[in-house]
N, C-alpha and C positions, 0 to 999 in steps of 0.2 A: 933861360935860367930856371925858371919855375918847372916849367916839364921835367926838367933833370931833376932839382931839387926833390921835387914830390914822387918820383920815382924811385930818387933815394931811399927817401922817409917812408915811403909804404913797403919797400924790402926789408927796411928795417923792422917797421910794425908788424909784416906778414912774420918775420924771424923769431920774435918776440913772441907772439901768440904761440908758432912751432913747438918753442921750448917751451912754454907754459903749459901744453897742451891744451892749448885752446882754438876758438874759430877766428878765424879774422873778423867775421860779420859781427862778434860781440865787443870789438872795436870803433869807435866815430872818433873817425879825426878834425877835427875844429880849428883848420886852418885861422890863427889869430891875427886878423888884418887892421890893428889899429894905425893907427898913421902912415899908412897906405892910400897910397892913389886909387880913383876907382877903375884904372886901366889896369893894374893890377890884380884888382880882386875880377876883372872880368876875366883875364888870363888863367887865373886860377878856375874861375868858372868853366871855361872853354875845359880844362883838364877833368872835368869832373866832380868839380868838388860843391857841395851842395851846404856844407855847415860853415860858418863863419864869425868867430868870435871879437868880440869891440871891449873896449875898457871903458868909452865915455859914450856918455848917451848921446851926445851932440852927434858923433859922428855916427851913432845907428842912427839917428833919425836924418841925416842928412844921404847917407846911403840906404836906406828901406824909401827914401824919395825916389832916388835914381833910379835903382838897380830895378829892373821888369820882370827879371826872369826868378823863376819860383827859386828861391833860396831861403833856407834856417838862418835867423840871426841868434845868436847868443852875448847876453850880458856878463859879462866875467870878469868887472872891475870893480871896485867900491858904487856901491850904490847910492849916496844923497837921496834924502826922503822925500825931498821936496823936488824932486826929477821925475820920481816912478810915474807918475800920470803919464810922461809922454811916451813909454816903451813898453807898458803891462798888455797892450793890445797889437804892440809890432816884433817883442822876441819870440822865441821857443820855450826859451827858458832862461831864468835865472839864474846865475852859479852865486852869487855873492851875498845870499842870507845867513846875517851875523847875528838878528834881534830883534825881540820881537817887537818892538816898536816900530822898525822896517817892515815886518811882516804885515803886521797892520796896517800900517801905511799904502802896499801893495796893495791887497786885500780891500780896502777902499776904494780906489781907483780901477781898479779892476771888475767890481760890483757894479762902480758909474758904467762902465765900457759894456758891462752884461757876457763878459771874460772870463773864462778858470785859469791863471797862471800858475803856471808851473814853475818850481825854484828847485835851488839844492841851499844844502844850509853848509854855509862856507867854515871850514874848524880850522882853525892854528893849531894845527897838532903837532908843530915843532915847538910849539912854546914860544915866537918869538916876539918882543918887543917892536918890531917897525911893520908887523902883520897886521892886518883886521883877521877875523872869525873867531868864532867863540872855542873856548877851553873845551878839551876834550868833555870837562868831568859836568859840566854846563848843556850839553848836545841833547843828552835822554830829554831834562825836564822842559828845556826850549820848544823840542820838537812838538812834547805833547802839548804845551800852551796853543803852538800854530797852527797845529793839525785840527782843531776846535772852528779854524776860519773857515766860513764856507768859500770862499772866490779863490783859494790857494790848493793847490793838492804839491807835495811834499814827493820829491822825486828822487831822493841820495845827500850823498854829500860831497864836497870839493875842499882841497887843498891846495894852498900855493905851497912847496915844499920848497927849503932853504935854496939858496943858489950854491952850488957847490961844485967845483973841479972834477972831483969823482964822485959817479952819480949814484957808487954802491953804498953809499954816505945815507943817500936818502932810503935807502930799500926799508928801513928799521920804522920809518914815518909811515912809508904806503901799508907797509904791513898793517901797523898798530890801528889807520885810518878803514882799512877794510875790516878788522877785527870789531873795529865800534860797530860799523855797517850792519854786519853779520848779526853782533848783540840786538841792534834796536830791530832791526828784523823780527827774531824772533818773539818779540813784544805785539807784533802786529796792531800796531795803532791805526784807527781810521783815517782813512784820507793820506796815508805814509806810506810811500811803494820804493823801496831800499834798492831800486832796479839800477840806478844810476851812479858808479865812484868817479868823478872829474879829476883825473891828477896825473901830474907827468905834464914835464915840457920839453922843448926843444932839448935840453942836457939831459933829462933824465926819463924819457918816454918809454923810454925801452925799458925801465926797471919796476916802473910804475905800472907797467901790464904786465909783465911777471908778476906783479903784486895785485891784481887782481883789477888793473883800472879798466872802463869802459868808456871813456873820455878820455883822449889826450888832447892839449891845448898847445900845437905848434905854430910857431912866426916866424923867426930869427932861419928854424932850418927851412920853411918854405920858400920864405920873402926877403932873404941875406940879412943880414944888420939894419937894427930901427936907424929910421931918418932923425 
C-alpha cells in the first residue's frame, strides 16, 4: 500500500511542479509518520524516503533510538519548552517556532549540546483561533529578536493551512505566506536564510507548491488514515 501510495503522491508532486514551472528537486517531501508503527516507517524507508516528520517528541526520540539507518527527523508539532533539550541535537529542523521565549529556550539547550539548530517560525496566517503561530503582522520583528541567538540559524517559515474540502480555498493563505517570505528576505537579516516555505498537506500539497512551497508535510496520503 505504501509503494502505491507514495507513487501516487510523487506524480502528483512531479504534476505540480510541471505547472508551476518548476524542478521537482526544489520539493522535500516529509513523509509525516506520527502514530505510526516503526514497520511502517521502515517500509517507507525501503521506498526511498529519507525525511520524516513527528508531532511529539516522545515519539522522535523513541524512533531516533531504533531507527540505524541515516534518516532526517523533523519536529512539526507544537513544541513545549520544557521538551526541547531532548530533540535540539536529534531533528533537522524545527518547523513550529511560535516565540521567542521558545526560541530561547532552544537556543539554550542547544548551546549545552555545542549544536546550531535549525527552525522555521511557524505563522497562523489564516488567522485562526484553535492554531499556534504567530500573526502575520508579528513574523518581521520576532525574526529579528531570534536571529540575535547564536545556537539558532533561522531557515523559512511553515504554515498549518485550514483543513478544507476544496483545497483552491487555501491557495489565497500559501500565497500571502510566500509573499511575507519574499518581504523578510529582502531585509537580509543575519543568521535568516528565507530558503525554506513548509506548507501543504495531504488535501492541499499540490496547491501549496503552485504557491511556491518547498516542504510538503504528507501522512494520511502516504500512510492511509491516522490510527
Amino acid at each position: 500500500m505504501i509503494k502505491e501510495n507514495l507513487a501516487y503522491v510523487e506524480e502528483q508532486i512531479a504534476r505540480a511542479c510541471e505547472r508551476a514551472g518548476r524542478n521537482r528537486e526544489d520539493v522535500t517531501l516529509i513523509a509525516v509518520s506520527k502514530t505510526k508503527p516503526l514497520a511502517l516507517v521502515e517500509e517507507t524507508m525501503d521506498c526511498g524516503i529519507k525525511e520524516f516528520g513527528e508531532n511529539k517528541v516522545q515519539e522522535i526520540m523513541d524512533k531516533y533510538e531504533t531507527v540505524k539507518l541515516p534518516v532526517n527527523w523533523h519536529m512539526i508539532g507544537h513544541l513545549q519548552r520544557n521538551k526541547a533539550k531532548y530533540i535540539v541535537d536529534k531533528v533537522c529542523l524545527i518547523h513550529s517556532v511560535d516565540s521567542y521565549r521558545l526560541a530561547e529556550t532552544i537556543n539554550q539547550e542547544a548551546a549545552k549540546k555545542n549544536v546550531i539548530c535549525d527552525i522555521l517560525i511557524e505563522v497562523n496566517i489564516a488567522k485562526e483561533d484553535t492554531k499556534f503561530g504567530a500573526m502575520e503582522e508579528e513574523v518581521l520583528p520576532l525574526i529579528e529578536q531570534i536571529s540575535k541567538l547564536s545556537n539558532i540559524r533561522i531557515k523559512g517559515l511553515m504554515t498549518i493551512a485550514p483543513f478544507v474540502e476544496n483545497s483552491e480555498k487555501n491557495r489565497v493563505h500559501f500565497r500571502n505566506l510566500r509573499n511575507l517570505c519574499v518581504d523578510i528576505k529582502t531585509k537580509n537579516i543575519d543568521n535568516v536564510d528565507m530558503k525554506i516555505l513548509s506548507m501543504g498537506m495531504t488535501n492541499d500539497y499540490e496547491v501549496a507548491i503552485e504557491e511556491g512551497a518547498t516542504m510538503v508535510r504528507v501522512g494520511t496520503g502516504i500512510f492511509g488514515e491516522r490510527d
